[in-house]
N, C-alpha and C positions, 0 to 999 in steps of 0.2 A: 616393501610391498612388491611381492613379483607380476608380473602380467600374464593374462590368461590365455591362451592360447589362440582366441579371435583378435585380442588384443597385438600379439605380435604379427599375425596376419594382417592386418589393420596397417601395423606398422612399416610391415615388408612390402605390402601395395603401396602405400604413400611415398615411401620411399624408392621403391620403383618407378612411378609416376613421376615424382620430383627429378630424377636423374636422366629417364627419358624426355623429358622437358626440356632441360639443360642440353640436351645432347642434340635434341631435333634445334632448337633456338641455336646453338653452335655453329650446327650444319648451315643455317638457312645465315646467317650472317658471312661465314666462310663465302656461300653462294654469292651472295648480293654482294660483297667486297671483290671476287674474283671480276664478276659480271661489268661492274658499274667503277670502278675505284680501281682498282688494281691488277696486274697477274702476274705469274712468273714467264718467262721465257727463257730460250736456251737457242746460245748463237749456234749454228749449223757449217756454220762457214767462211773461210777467212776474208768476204768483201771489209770487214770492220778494222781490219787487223791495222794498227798495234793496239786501236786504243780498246776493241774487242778482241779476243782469242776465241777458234772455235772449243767449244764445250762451255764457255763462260755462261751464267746463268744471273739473271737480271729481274727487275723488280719494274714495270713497266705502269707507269702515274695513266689512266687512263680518263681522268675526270677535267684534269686544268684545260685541256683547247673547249670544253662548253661553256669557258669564261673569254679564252685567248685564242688565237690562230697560231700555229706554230710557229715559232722566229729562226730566222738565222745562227745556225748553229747547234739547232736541238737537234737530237736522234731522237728519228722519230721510227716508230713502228707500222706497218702499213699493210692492207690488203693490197693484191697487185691491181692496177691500172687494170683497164680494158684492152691493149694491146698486148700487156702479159698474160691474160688469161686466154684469148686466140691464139697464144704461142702453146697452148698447155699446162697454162699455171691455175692451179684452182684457188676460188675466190676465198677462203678461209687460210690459204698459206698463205704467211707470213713475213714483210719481208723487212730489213732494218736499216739503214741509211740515213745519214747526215742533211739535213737541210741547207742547202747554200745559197739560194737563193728565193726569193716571195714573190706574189705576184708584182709586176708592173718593173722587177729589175731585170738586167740581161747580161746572159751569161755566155763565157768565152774562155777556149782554152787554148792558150798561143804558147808555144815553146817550153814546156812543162810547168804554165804560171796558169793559174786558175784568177779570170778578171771576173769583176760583177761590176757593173757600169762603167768600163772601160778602167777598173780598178784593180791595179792585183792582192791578190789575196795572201796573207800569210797565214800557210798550215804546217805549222808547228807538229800536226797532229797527223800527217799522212806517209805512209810506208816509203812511198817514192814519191817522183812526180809525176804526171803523167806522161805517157809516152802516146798521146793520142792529140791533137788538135779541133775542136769546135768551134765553127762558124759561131759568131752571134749570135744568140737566139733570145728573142723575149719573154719571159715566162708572164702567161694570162694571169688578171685576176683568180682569186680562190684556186690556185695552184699553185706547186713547190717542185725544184730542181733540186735533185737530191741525188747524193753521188756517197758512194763506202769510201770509209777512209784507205782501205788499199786500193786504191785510184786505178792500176793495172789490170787489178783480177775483183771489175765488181761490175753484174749486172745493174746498170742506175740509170739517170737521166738521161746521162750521153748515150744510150742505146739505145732507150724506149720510149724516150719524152718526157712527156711532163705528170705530176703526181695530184691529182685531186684531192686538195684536203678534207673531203669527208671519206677518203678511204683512210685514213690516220687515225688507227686503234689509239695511240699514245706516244707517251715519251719513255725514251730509259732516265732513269732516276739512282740506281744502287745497284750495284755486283756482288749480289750474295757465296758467289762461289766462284772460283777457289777461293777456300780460306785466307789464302797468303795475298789474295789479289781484292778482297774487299773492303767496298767503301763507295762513295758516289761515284758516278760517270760521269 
């Protein structure tokens, strides 16, 4: 039995309908997971460097701190401070740094040893040491001290203070790219 000519019209609109359905529901999911849950980002610049390369492109968890506050250790992602943006930083760029310290600890950099409560710190994970020294300083409640792992060449804490954690888009989570270089961070 062939079908009549309203009938495959019939069919070609439903079918139409049915696909832009799919497409628009797609789209609006894509949305709400970029928005709310996730996004991608792409390093700019070697403050991360080694454990970030610049062009590296990342998978950025943006949901976990409405459960947690960020800890010690995480890279975190971040709108700039209010002292960066008086410098000329606008409030949608984005900038990426290690968290080293939380509120209520204090941080210190004496002879290329990074202490946090008169503790030194092992980082396994940074370019060099620093060649910079910092007075004590206590980091407030609801703030983070956060510094690039190329300790030398990173605009961070030791410059500009200290980091409000509700400017903390997220965390990095996965390095999608380079191929040769993916997997968790």
């Amino acid at each position: 039995m062939s079908l009549t000519e309203s009938e495959k019209k019939a069919n070609h609109w439903r079918n139409f309908r049915e696909n832009g359905t799919t497409i628009v529901i797609a789209l609006l999911l894509a949305f709400l997971i970029r928005v709310f849950i996730a996004e991608p980002r792409y390093i700019p610049s070697e403050s991360m460097f080694p454990t970030l390369e610049t062009g590296d492109r990342l998978v950025i968890e943006k949901i976990g701190y409405k459960f947690h506050p960020p800890a010690k250790g995480d890279i975190v992602v971040f709108q700039p401070p209010a002292k960066l943006r008086l410098l000329g930083y606008e409030q949608n760029q984005a900038f990426i740094k290690r968290a080293i310290a939380t509120g209520g600890e204090t941080v210190a950099v004496r002879d290329g040893i990074v202490y946090i409560n008169n503790e030194p710190q092992s980082e396994n994970y940074i370019a060099a040491p620093p060649e910079y020294d910092l007075i004590p300083v206590k980091v407030p409640e609801g703030q983070l001290f956060v510094m690039g792992d190329n300790r030398n060449n990173s605009n961070d804490s030791h410059v500009w203070g200290f980091l409000p954690t509700e400017n903390v888009i997220g965390h990095a989570v996965f390095r999608f790219w380079p191929f040769e270089r993916i997997g968790t961070v």
